[in-house]
C-alpha positions as MATLAB code, in Angstrom:
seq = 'XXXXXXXXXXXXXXXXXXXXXXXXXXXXXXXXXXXXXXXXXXXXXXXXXXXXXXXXXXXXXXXXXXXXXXXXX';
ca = [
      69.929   90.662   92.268;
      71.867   87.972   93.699;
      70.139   84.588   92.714;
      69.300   83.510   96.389;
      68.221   86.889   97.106;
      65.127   86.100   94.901;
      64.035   82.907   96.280;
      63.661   84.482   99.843;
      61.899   87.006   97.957;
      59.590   84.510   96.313;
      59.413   82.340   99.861;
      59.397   85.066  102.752;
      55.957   87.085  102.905;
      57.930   89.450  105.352;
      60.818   89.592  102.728;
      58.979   90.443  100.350;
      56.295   93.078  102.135;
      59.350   95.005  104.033;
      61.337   95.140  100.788;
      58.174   96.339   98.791;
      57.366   99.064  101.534;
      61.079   99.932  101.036;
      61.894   99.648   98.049;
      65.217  101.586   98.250;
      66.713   98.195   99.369;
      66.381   96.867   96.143;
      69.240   99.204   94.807;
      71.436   98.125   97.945;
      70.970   94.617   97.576;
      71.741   94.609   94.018;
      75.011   96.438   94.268;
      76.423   94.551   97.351;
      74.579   91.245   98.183;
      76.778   91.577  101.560;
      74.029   94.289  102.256;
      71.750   91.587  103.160;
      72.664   90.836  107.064;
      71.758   94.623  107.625;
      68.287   94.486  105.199;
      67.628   91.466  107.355;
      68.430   93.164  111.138;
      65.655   96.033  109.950;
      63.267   93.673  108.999;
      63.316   91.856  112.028;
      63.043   94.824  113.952;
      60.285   96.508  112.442;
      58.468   93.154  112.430;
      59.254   92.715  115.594;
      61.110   88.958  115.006;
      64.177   89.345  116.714;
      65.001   87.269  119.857;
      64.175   89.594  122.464;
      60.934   91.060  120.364;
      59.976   86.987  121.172;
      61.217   86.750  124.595;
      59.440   90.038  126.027;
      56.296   88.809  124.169;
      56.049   85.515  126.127;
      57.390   87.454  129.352;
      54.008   89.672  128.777;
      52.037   85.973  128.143;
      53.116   84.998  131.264;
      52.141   87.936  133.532;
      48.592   88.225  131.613;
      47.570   84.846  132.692;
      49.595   84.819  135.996;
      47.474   88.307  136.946;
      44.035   86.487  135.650;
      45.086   83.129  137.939;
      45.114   85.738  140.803;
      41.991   87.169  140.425;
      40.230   83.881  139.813;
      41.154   83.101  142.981;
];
């Protein structure tokens, strides 16, 4: 495996947890390190860290405590 494929391994807890659970990636990784933009787009979705995973969480935020402001009043 590519050398900076390792550090984020060592420094990403979600690196390192999604490429445990699926461990199939290894073998990708290692024979194309080019692999890594699409091992990185699944991550992100099934941990939910892509832009609009972020942006329709604080959309959410805001109509919880909008709908509680209402009814405290």
């Amino acid at each position: 495996m590519e050398y900076f494929l390792q550090e984020k391994y060592k420094e990403d807890k979600n690196f390192k947890r999604y490429l445990d659970d699926n461990s199939s990636f290894i073998k990708y990784l290692n024979r194309n390190p080019e692999y890594y933009k699409e091992f990185m787009r699944n991550m992100k979705e099934q941990y939910k860290e892509r832009t609009s995973d972020k942006i329709s969480d604080a959309m959410n935020t805001i109509e919880i405590v909008s709908s509680i402001l209402d009814t405290l009043k």
